[in-house]
C-alpha positions in Angstrom: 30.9 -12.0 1.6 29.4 -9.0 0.1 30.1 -5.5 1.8 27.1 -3.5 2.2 28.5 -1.6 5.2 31.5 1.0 6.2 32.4 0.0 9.6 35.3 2.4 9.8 32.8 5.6 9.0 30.4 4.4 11.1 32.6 4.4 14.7 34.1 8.0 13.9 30.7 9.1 13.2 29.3 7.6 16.0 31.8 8.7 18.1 31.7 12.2 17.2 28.1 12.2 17.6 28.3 10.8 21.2 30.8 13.4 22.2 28.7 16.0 21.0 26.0 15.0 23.1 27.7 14.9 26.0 29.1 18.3 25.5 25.0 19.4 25.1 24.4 18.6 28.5 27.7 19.9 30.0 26.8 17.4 32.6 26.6 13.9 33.4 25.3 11.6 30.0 22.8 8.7 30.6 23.3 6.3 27.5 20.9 3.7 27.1 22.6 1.3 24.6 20.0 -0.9 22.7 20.4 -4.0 20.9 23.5 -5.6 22.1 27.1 -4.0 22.8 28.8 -6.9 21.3 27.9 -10.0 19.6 25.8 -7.9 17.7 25.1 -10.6 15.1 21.5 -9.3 13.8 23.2 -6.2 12.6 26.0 -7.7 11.2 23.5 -9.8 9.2 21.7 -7.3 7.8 24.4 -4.7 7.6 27.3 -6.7 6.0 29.9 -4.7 7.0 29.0 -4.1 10.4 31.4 -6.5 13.2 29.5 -7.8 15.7 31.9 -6.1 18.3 32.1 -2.3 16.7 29.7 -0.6 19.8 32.3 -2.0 22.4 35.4 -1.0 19.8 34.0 2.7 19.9 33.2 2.4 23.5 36.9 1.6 24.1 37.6 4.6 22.7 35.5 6.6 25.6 36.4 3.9 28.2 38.8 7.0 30.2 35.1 8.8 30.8 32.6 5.9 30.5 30.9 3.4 33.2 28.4 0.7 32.5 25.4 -0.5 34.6 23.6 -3.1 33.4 20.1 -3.3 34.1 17.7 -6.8 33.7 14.4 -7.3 34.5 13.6 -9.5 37.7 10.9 -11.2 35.6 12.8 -12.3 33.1 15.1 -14.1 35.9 12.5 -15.7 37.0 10.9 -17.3 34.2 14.9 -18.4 32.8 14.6 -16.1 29.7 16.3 -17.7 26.9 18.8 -15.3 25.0 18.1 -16.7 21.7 21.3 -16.5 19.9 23.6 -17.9 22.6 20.9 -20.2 23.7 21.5 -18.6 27.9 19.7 -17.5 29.8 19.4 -13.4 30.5 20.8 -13.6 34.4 23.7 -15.9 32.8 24.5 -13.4 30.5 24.6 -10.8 33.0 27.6 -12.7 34.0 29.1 -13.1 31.1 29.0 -9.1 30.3 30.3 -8.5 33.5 33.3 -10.1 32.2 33.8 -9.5 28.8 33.3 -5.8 29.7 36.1 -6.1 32.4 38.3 -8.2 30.2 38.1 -5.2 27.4 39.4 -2.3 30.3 35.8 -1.5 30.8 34.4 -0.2 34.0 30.9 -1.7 35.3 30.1 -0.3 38.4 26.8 -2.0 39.5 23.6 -4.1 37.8 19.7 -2.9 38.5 17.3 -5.3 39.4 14.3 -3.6 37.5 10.5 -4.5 37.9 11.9 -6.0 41.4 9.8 -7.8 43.7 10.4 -9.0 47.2 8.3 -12.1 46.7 10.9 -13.0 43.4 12.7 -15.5 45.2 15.4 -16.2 41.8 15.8 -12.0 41.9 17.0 -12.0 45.3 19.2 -14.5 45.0 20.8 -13.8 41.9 21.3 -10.2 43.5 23.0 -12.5 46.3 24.9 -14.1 43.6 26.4 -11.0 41.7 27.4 -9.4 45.3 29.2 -12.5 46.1 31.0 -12.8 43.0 31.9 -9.3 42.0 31.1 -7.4 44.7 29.3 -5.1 42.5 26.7 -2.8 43.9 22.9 -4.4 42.8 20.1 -1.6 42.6 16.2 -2.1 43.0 14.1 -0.4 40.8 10.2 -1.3 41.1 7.1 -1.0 39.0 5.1 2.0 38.7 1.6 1.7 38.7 0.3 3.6 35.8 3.6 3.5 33.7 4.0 4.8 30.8 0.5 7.1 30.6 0.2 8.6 34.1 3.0 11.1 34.0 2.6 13.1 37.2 2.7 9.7 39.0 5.8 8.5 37.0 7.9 12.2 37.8 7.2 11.9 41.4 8.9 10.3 44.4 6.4 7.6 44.6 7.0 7.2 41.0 11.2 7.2 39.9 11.9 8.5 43.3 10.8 5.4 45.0 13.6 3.8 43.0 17.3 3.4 44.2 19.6 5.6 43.5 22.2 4.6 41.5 25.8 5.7 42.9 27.6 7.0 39.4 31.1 8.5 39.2 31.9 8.9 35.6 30.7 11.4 32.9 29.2 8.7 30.7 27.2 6.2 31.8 26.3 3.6 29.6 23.4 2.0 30.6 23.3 -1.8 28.9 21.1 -4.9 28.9 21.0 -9.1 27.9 18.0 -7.8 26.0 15.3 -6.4 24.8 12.4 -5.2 27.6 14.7 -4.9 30.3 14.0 -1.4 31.5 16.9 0.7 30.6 15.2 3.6 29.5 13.4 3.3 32.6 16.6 3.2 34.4 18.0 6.1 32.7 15.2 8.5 33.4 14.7 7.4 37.5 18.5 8.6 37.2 17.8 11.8 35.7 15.1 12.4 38.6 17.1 11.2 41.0 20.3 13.7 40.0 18.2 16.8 39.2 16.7 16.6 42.7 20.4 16.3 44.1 21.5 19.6 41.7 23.7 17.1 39.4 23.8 18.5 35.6 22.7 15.2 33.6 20.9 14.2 30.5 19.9 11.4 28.7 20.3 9.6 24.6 19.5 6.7 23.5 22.3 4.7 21.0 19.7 1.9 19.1 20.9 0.2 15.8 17.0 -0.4 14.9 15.1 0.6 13.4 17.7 2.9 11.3 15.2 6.5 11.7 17.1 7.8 8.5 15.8 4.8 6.2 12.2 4.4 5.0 9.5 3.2 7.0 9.3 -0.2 4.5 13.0 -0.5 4.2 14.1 -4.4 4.4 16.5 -3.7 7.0 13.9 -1.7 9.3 11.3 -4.6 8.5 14.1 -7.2 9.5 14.1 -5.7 13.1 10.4 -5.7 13.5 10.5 -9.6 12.8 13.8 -9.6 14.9 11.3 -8.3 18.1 8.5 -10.0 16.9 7.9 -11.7 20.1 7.9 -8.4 21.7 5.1 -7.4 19.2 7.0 -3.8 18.6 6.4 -2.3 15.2 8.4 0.5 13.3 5.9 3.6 12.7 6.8 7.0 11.9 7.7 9.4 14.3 4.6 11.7 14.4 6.4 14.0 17.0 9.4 14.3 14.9 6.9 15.4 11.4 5.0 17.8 13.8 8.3 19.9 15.4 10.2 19.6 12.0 7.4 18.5 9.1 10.3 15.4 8.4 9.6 11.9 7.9 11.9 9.9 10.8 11.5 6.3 11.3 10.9 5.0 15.1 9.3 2.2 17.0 5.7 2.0 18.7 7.6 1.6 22.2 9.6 4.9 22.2 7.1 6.8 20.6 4.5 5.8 23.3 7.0 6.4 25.9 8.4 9.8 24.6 5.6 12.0 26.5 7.1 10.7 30.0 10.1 11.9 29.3 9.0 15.4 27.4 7.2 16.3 30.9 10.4 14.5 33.1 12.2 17.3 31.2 10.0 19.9 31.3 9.6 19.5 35.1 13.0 19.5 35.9 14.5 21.6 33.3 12.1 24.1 32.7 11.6 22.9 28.7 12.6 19.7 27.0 16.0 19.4 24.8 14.2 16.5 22.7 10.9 17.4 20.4 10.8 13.5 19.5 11.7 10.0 20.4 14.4 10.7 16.8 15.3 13.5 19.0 16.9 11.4 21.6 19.1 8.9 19.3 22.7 9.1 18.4 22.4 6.2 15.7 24.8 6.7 12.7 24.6 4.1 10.9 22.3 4.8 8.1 25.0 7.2 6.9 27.4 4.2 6.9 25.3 1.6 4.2 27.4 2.1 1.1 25.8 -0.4 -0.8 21.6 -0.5 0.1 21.3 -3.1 -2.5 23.5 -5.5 -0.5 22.0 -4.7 2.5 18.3 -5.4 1.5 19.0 -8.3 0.2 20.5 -9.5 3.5 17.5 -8.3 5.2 15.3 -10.0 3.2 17.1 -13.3 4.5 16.9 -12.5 7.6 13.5 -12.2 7.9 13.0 -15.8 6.4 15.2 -16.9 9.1 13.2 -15.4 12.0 10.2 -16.8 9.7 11.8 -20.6 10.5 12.7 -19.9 14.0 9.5 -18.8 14.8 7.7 -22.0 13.2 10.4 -23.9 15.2 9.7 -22.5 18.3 5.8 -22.8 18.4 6.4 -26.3 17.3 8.6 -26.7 20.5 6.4 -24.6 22.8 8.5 -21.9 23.2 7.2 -19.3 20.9 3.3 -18.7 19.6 1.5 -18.7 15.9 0.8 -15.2 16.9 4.9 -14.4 16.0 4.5 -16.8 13.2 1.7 -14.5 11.7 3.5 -11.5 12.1 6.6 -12.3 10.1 4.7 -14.1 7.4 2.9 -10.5 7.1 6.7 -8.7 7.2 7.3 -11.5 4.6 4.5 -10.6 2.1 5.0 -6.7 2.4 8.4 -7.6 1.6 7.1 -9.7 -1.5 9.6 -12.7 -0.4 8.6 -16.4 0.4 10.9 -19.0 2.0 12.0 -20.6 -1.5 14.1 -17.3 -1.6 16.3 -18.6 0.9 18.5 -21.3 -1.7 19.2 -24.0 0.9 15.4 -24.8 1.7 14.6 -26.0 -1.8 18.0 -28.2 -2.1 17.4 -29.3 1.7 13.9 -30.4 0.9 14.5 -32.0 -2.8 17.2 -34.4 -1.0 14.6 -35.8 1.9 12.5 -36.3 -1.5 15.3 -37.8 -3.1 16.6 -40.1 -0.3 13.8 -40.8 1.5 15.5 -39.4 4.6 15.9 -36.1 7.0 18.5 -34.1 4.9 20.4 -31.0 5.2 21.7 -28.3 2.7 24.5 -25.7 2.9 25.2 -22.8 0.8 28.9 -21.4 0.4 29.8 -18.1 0.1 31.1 -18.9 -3.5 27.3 -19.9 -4.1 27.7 -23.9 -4.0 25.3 -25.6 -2.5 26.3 -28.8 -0.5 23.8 -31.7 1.0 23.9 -34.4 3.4 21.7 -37.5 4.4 20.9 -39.0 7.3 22.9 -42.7 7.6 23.4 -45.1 10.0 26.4 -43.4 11.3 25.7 -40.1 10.8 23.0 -37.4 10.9 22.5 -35.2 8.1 23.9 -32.4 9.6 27.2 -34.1 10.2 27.0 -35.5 7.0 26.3 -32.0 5.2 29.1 -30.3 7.0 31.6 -33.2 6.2 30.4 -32.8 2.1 31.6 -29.0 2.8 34.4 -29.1 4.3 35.4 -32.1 1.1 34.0 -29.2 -1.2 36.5 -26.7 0.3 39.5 -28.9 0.6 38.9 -30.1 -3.3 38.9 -34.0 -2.0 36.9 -36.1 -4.2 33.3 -36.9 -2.9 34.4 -41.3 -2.8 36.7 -40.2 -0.2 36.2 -40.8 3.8 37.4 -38.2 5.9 36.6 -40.1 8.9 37.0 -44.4 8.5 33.8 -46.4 9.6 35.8 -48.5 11.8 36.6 -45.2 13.8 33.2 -44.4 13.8 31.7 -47.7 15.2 33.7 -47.5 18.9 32.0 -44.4 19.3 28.4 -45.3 18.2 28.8 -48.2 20.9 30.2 -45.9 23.5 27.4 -43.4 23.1 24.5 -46.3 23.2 26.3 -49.0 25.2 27.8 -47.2 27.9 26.2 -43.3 27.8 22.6 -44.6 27.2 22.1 -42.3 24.0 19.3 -43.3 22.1 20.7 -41.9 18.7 23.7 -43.5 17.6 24.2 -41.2 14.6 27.4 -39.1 15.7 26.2 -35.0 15.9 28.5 -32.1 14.5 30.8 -32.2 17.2 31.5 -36.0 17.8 32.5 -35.3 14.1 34.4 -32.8 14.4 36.5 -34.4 17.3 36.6 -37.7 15.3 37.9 -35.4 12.4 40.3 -34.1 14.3 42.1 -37.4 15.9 42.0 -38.8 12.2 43.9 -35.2 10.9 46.8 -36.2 13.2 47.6 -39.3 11.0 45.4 -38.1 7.8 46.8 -35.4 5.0 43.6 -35.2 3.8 41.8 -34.9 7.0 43.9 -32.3 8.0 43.5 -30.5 4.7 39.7 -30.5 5.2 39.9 -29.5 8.9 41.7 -26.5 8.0 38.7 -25.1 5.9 36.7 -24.9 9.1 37.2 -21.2 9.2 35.7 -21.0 6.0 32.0 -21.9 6.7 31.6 -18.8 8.8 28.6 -16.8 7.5 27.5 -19.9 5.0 23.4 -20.8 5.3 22.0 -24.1 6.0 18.5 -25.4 6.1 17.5 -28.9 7.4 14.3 -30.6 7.0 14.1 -31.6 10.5 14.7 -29.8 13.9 18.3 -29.5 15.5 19.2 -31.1 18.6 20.8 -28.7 21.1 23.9 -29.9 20.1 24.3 -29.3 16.5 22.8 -26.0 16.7 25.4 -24.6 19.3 28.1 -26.4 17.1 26.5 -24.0 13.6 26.2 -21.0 16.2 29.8 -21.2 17.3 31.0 -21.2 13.5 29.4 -18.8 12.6 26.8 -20.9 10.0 23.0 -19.8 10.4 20.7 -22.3 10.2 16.8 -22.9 9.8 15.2 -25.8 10.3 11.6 -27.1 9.2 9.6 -27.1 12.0 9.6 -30.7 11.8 10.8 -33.6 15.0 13.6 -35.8 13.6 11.5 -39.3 13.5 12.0 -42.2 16.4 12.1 -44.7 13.6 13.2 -43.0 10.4 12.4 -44.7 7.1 15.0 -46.8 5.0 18.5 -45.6 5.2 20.5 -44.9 2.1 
């Protein structure tokens, strides 16, 4: 893979940074962490360079003075909000933070329940649940009626002070989410009202990846994160704030700047006069000073906004998305002068299907090969595709079975005979497993299983949409799909 990134500058800048912040306020630091603290896998797309993990690596560096408090919003809990990458849901990945954060040496000392309601039955009980489990502290925070415009209402204590306090020990407190719209900054600035009424010294930054303020408005990588949040309709702008205290051009997003006033007067009101003159004002984000190749970079954001182009197509043709995202990326795509043809695999996934008259799949290696696979009666394209890749990888000739047909057959019956499975076509991971028992007796199985490690970061596109199963399988090695927004047929046509 190319390296567009310096992940090494970008921690002891962004460290530095952080530390200076906290030193401004001489107090108590509210960060609100956007975008995700690990398994950051949109940034490490479009910054290649970037490891998914490096926000938790640098926070492990301030773990002695640092606390987390995760924060989700009791909506999204209710109506089982899907975490797109992992395919969980947010409250499920509440869990799972809890423990990756404890299993790194970090300290989380209690989860808000925001926009909480008493008649949100699923809140409740998850609150119940996370009590139960980790005997962690669970905080209500409600809405506020006229939030974000009416700002006397807001700083008031029938406005933040109506919230729960959170209990804090530490000097930074890192205030985290499972995604997007879940009320952190929210969270951050009830605490600041809450503290300054108490005579606690605190302040409050904001650590997000995206958009990158320091790169231009139209910047591939800035337009990647607008289609990354399309479904949350934000859009990059520039911060007019920012041009009127210091006449310079700094990139933000509709959401902070619309927000920024609330804090401005919480600031005013409490301090006197506000540190921050813009939303810019309030970052900490470094890592426009860590691209060291932009070329590299924009080309990788490019791609990724195809990707969320497909995924959003796949998800209104499922039901879970709307044209409405669809539209909006297609625009990203045209001001970015791309079309999906730029992404290799689509063509070669689409010319097989022509070819063999059958759903197909394509897969691009990082040495630029691109590899296909056909649906056949014992295996779906997918599996067929990833089989031809691993054969690429392993040099073994393309007449040669990894996995024998007579091995294959038991498990068709199994799956259709005994489990009731419609398909009979083994998926990525009944090949994998099948691959697997065959490498204990196989040389050249075992050769080809050991390039597994190799397909991490490769593309794939297939011309029909992945089952549940497959897609988990790419996801967990690290391949990124798209898919035609297309249902795999009941009764395909002809096998070849």
């Amino acid at each position: 893979m190319k390296i567009g990134f310096d992940s090494a500058k970008y921690l002891s800048m962004q460290s530095q940074k952080i530390d200076e912040r906290i030193r401004q306020f001489g107090g108590k630091l509210y960060l609100e962490f956007g975008g995700k603290l690990f398994d950051d896998f949109h940034a490490s797309r479009v910054l290649p360079g970037f490891a998914p993990d490096n926000k938790i690596i640098m926070l492990q560096e301030l773990k002695d003075k640092a606390e987390i408090v995760i924060v989700i919003n009791s909506e999204d809990i209710a109506k089982n909000k899907l975490r797109a990458d992992l395919g969980i849901t947010y409250d499920a990945d509440v869990l799972r933070l809890i423990e990756v954060f404890r299993s790194k040496g970090l300290y989380v000392s209690s989860i808000v329940l925001s926009r909480f309601s008493e008649d949100n039955a699923a809140a409740i009980a998850f609150r119940k649940r996370v009590r139960k489990l980790y005997g962690l502290k669970v905080y209500r925070h409600y809405s506020i009626p006229g939030y974000p415009s009416n700002t006397a209402h807001i700083v008031s204590d029938e406005g933040y002070g109506k919230n729960e306090y959170i209990e804090t020990t530490r000097q930074l407190v890192v205030v985290t989410a499972p995604g997007p719209g879940s009320g952190k900054m929210a969270t951050c600035l009830s605490q600041l009202y809450h503290d300054f009424k108490r005579g606690i010294k605190a302040g409050y930054a904001k650590y997000e990846t995206f958009p990158v303020w320091n790169l231009p408005l139209n910047h591939p990588v800035n337009i990647a994160y607008e289609a990354a949040t399309a479904d949350l309709n934000d859009a990059n702008m520039i911060d007019p704030w920012h041009a009127q205290a210091y006449g310079d051009i700094a990139v933000n997003y509709n959401r902070d700047i619309e927000i920024f006033p609330v804090l401005k007067a919480l600031f005013e009101k409490l301090m006197g006069e506000s540190p921050y003159q813009s939303p810019t004002d309030m970052g900490v984000n470094m890592a426009g000073y860590a691209i060291s190749d932009d070329a590299i970079c924009c080309e990788a954001a490019k791609q990724e906004v195809i990707r969320r182009y497909y995924k959003a197509l796949v998800a209104d043709r499922q039901g879970t998305g709307s044209t409405k995202e669809v539209e909006k990326i297609s625009l990203l795509m045209d001001r970015l002068g791309i079309v999906v043809q730029d992404r290799p695999v689509v063509n070669a996934a689409l010319e097989c299907e022509k070819i063999r008259n059958t759903p197909a799949a394509a897969m691009q290696l990082h040495d630029g090969t691109i590899v296909t696979g056909k649906t056949t009666d014992l295996l779906g394209c997918s599996s067929s595709m990833l089989l031809n890749a691993l054969k690429h990888l392993a040099h073994i000739d393309d007449d040669i079975n990894l996995i024998s047909p007579l091995a294959i057959e038991p498990i068709q019956r199994l799956k259709t005979q005994v489990l009731g499975d419609r398909n009979p076509r083994l998926h990525t991971d009944e090949v994998l497993i099948a691959l697997s028992i065959t490498a204990a007796t196989s040389d050249v199985a075992n050769k080809a299983l050991k390039k597994i490690k190799l397909l991490d970061g490769a593309q794939v596109h297939t011309t029909c949409i992945l089952s549940p199963v497959d897609e988990r399988v790419f996801r967990r090695i690290g391949v990124h799909v798209t898919s035609e927004p297309v249902y795999l047929p009941k009764k395909p046509a002809s096998l070849i």
